[in-house]
C-alpha positions in Angstrom: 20.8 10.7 88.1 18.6 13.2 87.9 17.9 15.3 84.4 16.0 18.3 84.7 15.2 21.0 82.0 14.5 23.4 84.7 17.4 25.7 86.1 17.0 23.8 89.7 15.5 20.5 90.5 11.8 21.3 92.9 12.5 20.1 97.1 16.2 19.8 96.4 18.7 22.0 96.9 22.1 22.3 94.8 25.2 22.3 97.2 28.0 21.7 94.6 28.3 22.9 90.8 30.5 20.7 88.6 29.8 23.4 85.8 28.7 22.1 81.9 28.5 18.7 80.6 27.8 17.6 77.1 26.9 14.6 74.8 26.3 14.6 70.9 25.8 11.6 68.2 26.1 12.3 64.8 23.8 10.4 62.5 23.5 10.1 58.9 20.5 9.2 56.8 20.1 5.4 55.8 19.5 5.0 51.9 16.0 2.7 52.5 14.8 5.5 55.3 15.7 7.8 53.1 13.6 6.2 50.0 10.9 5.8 52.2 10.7 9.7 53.4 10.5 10.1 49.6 7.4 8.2 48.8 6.4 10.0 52.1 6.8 13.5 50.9 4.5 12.5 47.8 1.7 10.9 50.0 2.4 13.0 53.0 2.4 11.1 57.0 5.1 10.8 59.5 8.3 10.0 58.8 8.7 6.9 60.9 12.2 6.1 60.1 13.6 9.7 60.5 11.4 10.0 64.2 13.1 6.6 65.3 16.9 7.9 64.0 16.3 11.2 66.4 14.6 9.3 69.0 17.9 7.1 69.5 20.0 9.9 68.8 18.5 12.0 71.9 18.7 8.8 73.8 22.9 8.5 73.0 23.6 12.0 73.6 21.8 11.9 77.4 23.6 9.0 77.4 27.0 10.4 77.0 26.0 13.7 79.2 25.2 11.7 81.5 28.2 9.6 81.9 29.8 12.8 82.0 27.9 14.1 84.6 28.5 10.5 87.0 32.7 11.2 85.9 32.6 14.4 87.8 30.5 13.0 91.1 27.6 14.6 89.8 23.8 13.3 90.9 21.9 16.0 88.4 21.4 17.8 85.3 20.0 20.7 85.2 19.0 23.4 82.8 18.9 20.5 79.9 18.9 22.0 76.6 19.2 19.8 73.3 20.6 21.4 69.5 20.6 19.7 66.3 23.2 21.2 63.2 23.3 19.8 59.7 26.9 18.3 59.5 27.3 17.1 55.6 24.6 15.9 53.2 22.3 13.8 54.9 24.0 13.8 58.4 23.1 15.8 61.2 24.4 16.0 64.8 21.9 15.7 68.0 23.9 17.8 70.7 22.8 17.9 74.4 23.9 19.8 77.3 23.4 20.9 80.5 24.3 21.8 84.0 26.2 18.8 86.6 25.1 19.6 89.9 25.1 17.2 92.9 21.4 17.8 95.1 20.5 17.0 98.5 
């Protein structure tokens, strides 16, 4: 499968459109992550527990686009685009979507 954030994919050529497909995770905040992020805000740094929790969050929601994608005989994604929303208090959903395409 090819995943491409460009509206084609470079020396291939799209010769059938299987229109949008989607994936999203919703994730909430773990109590010691978020205790952590606390002490972090005082100090200052990165917040390695929240960079991890989006990290496999994008990875899920490609995941489910992609199996998608395969469902409808599709070989490519283009025009990637990726959205986060705050769903409740300390959960948030990582949306990603895109165009299935199948490339020769």
């Amino acid at each position: 499968m090819i995943l491409s954030n460009l509206e084609a994919v470079p020396g291939k050529t799209i010769v059938e459109h299987f229109g949008l497909v989607q994936g999203n995770t919703i994730r909430a905040k773990h109590i010691g992550r978020d205790f952590m992020a606390g002490l972090k805000n005082v100090f200052g740094g990165e917040l390695k527990g929240y960079t991890e929790l989006l990290s496999e969050s994008r990875k899920e929601a490609v995941s489910r686009m992609r199996e998608q994608a395969e469902s409808l005989g599709a070989n490519a994604i283009v025009n990637i685009r990726f959205s986060t929303s705050s769903i409740a208090q300390g959960a948030a959903e990582l949306y990603a979507y895109g165009t299935a395409v199948k490339v020769e």
